[in-house]
N, C-alpha and C positions, 0 to 999 in steps of 0.2 A: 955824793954820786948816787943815782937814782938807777935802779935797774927795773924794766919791766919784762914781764913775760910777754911774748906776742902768740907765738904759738904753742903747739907742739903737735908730734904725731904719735900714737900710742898703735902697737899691733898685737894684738892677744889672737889666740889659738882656742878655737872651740870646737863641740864637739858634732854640733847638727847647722844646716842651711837657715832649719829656723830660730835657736837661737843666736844665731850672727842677726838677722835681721830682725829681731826682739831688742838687742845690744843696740842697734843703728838704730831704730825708732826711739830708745831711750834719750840716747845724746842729742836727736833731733830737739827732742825737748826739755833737755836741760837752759836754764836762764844763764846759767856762771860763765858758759862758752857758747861762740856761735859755730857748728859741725862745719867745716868751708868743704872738705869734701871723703869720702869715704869708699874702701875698696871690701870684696869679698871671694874671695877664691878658694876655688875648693881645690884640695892637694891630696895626692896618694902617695904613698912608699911601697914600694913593689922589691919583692924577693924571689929571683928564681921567676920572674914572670906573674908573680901572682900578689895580688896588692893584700901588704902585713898589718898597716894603718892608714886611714883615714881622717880627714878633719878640715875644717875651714879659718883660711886667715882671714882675719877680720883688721883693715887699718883705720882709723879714724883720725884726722887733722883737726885740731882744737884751735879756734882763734879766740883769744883775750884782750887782745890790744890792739889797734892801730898803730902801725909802727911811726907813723908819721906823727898822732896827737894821741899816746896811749895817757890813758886817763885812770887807771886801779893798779893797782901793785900791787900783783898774784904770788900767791909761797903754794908749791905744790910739795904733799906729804906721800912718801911712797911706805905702805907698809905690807909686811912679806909676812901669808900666814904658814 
């Protein structure tokens, strides 16, 4: 039995507008995946009216495969510093 990867969606939390869109021009140009589409929103936390933290969600959709004729069989390593 063959498993491939097709996609995935990854959502990391950063600190400024411009690096989300640093992060998004990266993946643009990575070869190992094609970016199919990508979000960025910016988000407050507000206490008592008045905003405690700020920061930007960043999603990005990773395509690998064709689901239909996937042709590579992807191993994703996640490692936690």
């Amino acid at each position: 039995m063959s498993k491939y990867l097709v996609s995935t969606t990854e959502t990391y939390r950063v600190d400024s507008e411009s690096e989300a869109t640093r992060a998004i021009e990266e993946a643009k140009k990575d070869n190992s995946y094609t970016l199919s589409k990508y979000t960025n929103e910016h988000k407050e936390r507000k206490s008592k009216g008045e905003v405690i933290d700020e920061y930007w969600k960043l999603t990005l959709t990773k395509n690998f495969n064709d689901i239909k004729e996937p042709n590579s069989i992807i191993t994703v390593d996640y490692e936690v510093e």
